[in-house]
C-alpha positions as CSV (number, residue, x, y, z in Angstrom):
1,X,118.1,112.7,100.7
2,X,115.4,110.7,99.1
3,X,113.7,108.2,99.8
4,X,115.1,105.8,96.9
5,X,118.5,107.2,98.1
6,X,117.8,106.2,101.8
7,X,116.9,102.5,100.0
8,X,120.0,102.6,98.5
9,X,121.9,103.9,101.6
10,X,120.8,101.5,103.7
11,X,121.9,98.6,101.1
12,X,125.0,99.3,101.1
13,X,125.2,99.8,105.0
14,X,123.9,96.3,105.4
15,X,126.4,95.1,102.5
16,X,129.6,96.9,104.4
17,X,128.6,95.5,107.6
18,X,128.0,91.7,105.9
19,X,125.7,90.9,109.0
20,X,125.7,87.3,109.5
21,X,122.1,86.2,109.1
22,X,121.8,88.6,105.9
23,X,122.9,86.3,103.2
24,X,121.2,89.2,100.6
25,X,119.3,92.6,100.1
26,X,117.6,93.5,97.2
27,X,116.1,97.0,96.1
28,X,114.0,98.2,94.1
29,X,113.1,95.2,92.5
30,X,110.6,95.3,89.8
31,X,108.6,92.3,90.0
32,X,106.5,92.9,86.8
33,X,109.3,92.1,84.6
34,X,109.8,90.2,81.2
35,X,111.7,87.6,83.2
36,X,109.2,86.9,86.2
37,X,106.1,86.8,83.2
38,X,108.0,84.6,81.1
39,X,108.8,82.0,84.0
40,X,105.3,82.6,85.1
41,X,103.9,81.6,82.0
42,X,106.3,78.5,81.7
43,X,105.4,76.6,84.8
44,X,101.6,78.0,85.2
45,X,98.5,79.1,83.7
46,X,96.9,82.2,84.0
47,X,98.4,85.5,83.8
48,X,101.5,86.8,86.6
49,X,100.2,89.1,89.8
50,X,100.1,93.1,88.3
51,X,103.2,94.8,88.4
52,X,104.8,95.8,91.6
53,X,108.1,97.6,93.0
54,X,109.3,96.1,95.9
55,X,111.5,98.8,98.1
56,X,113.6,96.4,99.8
57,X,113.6,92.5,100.0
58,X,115.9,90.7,102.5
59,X,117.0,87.3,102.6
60,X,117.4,86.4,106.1
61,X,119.0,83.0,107.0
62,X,116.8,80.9,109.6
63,X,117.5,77.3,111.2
64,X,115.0,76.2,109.0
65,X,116.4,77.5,105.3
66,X,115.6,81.5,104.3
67,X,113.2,83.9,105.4
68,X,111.8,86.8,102.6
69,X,110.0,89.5,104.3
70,X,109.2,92.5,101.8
71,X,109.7,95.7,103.0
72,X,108.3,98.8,101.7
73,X,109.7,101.9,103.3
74,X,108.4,105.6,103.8
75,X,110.3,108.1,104.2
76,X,109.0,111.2,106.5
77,X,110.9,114.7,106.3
78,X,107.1,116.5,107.4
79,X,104.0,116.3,108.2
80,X,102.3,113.4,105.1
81,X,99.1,111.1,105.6
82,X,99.8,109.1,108.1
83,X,99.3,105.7,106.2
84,X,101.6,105.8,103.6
85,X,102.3,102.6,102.1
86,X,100.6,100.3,103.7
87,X,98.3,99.7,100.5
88,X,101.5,98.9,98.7
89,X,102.9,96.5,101.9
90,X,99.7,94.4,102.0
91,X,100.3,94.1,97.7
92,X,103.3,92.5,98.0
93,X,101.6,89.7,99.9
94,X,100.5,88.4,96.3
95,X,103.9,87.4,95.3
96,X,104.7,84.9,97.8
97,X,106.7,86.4,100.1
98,X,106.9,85.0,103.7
99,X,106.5,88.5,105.4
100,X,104.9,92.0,104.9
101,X,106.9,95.0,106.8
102,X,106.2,98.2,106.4
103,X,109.3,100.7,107.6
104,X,108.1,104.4,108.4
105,X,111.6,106.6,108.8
106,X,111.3,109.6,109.8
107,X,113.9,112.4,109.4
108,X,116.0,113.3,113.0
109,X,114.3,116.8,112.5
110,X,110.7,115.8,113.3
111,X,109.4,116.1,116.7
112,X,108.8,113.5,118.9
113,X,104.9,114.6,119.1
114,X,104.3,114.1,115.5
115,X,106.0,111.2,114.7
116,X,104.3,109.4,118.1
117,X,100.8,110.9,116.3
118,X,102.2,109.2,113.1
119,X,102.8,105.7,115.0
120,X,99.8,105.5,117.3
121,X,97.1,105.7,114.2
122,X,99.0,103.2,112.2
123,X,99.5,100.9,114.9
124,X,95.8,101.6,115.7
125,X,94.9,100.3,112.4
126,X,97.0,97.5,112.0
127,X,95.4,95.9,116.0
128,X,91.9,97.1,114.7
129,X,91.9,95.4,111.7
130,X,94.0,92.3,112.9
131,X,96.5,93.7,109.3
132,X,98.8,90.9,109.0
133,X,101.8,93.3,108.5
134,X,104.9,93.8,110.5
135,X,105.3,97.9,111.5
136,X,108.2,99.7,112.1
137,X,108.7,103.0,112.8
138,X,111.8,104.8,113.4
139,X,113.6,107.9,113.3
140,X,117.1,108.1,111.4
141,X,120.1,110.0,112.5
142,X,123.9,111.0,110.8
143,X,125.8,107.6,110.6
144,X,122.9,105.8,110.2
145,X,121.3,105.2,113.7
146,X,117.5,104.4,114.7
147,X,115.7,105.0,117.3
148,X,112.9,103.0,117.9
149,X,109.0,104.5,118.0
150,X,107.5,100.9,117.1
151,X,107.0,98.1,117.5
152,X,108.8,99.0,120.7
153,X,109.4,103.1,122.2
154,X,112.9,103.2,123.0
155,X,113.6,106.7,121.4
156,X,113.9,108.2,125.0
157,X,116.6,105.6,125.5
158,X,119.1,104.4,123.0
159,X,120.0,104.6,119.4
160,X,120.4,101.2,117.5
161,X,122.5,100.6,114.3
162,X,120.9,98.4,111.8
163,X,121.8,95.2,112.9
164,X,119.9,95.8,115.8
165,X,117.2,96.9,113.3
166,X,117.6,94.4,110.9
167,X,117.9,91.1,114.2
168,X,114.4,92.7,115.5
169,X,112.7,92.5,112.2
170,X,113.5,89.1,111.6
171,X,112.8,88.2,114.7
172,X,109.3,89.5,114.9
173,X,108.4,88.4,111.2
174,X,109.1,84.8,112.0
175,X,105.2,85.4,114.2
176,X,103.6,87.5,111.6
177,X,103.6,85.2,108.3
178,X,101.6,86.0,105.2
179,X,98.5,84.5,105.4
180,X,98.3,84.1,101.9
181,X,100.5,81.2,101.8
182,X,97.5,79.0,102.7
183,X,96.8,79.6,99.2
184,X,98.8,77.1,96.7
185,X,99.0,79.6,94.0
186,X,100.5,81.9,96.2
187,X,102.8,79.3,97.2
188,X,103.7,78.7,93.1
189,X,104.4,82.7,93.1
190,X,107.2,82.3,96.0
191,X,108.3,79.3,93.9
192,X,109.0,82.0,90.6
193,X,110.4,84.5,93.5
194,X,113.1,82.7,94.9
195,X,114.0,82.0,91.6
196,X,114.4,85.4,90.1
197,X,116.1,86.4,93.3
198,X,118.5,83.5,92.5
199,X,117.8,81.5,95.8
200,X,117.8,77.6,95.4
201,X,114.2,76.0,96.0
């Protein structure tokens, strides 16, 4: 499987399961389109952020209106650089969104060793450099269960399905905002987000 294929796959999980605080999931969105420059150009000045692929965008429902963490997943079958995609995760902080995640997967054949090697230098960086990013790491398995390497290490415990997944990423974005939402152009960006995504403002 591939890693756009593992996007997808996990989509239409989350869709068959219709998980309460999910109200939608997006993948694979190209935010460099006609559309978003043409709406850009309408209601601001200045030319739209570059163009940008966003892996997976969730809309999670909060007491307070939506959440809209990005997500940019890796997936791991062997041994790659450990810091894959965080460059692209920190990106999407441009367009607004309320959190960064970045989702390492790693495949179910990949030993424990290496994939705790993989997780302790990203972790490393992301505490060192105070990254405002949410990490995740986990392994996948046939039916579509996770064990967790970080932000918590339950893999010498229990498998969780992607509700579980899903609960603990929202939960642990609503801490780690964007800190570019200070910024009132950033702000205008989210504005032109939630409306290409079709979410009322």
């Amino acid at each position: 499987m591939t890693e756009r294929d593992l996007v997808k796959e996990i989509k239409k999980l989350v869709e068959e399961r219709k998980i309460d605080f999910v109200k939608k999931v997006f993948t694979h969105l190209n935010l460099g389109t006609t559309k978003f420059n043409e709406l850009w150009k309408d209601w601001w000045s200045g030319e739209a952020p570059p163009r940008m692929e966003v892996d997976m965008i969730f809309v999670f429902l909060d007491y307070d209106g939506v959440m809209i963490p990005s997500v940019e997943v890796k997936f791991f079958r062997e041994k790659e650089k450990f810091y894959y995609g965080i460059e692209q995760a920190l990106a999407y902080s441009l367009f607004g969104f309320d959190s960064i995640v970045l989702w390492h997967i790693f495949d179910q054949e990949m030993k424990n060793n290496v994939v705790e090697g993989f997780v302790r230098a990203v972790e490393e960086l992301v505490r060192g450099f105070e990254i405002p990013l949410v990490y995740f790491a986990t392994k996948i398995y046939e039916g579509m269960e996770f064990e967790f390497f970080s932000p918590w290490k339950l893999y010498s415990s229990k498998r969780s399905d992607i509700e579980y997944v899903l609960m603990s990423m929202k939960n642990i974005c609503k801490n780690m905002k964007n800190p570019l939402l200070l910024n009132e152009e950033v702000k205008q960006r989210r504005n032109v987000l939630k409306t290409i995504l079709k979410i009322p403002v």
